[in-house]
C-alpha positions as a Python dict, from the first residue, in 0.01 Angstrom:
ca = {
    (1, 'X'): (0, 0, 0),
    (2, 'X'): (-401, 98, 65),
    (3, 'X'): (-366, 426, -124),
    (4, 'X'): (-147, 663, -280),
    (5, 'X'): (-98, 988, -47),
    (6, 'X'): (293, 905, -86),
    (7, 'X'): (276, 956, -466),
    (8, 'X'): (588, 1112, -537),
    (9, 'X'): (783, 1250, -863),
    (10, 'X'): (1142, 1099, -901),
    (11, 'X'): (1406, 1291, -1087),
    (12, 'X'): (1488, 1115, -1397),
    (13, 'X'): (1837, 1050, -1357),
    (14, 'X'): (1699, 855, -1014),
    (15, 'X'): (1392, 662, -1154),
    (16, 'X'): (1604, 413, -1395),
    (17, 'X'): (1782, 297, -1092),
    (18, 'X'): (1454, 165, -910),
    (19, 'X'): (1287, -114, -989),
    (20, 'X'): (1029, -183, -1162),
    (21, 'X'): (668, -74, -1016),
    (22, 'X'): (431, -405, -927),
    (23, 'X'): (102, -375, -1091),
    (24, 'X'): (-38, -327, -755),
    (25, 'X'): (150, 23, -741),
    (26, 'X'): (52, 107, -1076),
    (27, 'X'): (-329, 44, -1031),
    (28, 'X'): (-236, 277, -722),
    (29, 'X'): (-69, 525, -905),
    (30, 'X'): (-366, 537, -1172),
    (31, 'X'): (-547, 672, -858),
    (32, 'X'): (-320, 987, -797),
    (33, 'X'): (-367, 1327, -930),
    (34, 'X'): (-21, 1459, -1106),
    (35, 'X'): (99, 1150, -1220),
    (36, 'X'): (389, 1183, -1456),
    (37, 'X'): (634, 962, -1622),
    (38, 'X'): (851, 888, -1307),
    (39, 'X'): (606, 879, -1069),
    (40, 'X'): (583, 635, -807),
    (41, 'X'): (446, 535, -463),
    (42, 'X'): (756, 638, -162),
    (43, 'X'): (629, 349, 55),
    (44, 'X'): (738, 101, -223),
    (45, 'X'): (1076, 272, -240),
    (46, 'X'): (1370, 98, -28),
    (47, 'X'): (1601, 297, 62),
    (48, 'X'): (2001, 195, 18),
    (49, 'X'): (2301, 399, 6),
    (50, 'X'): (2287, 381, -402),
    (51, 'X'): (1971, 580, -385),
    (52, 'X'): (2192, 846, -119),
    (53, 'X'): (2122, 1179, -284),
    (54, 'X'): (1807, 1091, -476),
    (55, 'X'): (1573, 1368, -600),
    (56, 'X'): (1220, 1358, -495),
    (57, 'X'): (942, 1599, -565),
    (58, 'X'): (583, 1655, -443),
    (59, 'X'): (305, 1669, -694),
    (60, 'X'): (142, 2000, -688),
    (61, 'X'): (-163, 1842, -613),
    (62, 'X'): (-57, 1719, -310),
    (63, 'X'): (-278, 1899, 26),
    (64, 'X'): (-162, 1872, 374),
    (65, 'X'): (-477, 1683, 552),
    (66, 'X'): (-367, 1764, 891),
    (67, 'X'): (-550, 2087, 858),
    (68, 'X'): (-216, 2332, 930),
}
């Protein structure tokens, strides 16, 4: 966790089911542009088969560097 290109947007009904954010990811997420409510970092998100199905949005912020 060096920055926070993964910021993503978690549907609602998906966020309560994650744990808690370190303070680490916050101070991250205080970097992002677009942050909302349910906002966290991806790369601190594991994945299990409770989370199958989970909604995840982009913020419209968000810019492709790759330079497509």
């Amino acid at each position: 966790m060096a920055c926070s290109t993964c910021h993503v947007i978690i549907a609602r009904e998906w966020f309560a089911r994650l744990p808690d954010a370190s303070e680490e990811e916050e101070d991250m997420l205080d970097l992002a542009a677009d942050v909302e409510a349910t906002s966290r970092l991806s790369c601190q998100i594991l994945l299990s088969e409770d989370l199958d199905g989970m909604e995840v949005r982009i913020p419209s912020e968000s810019h492709n560097a790759q330079g497509f």
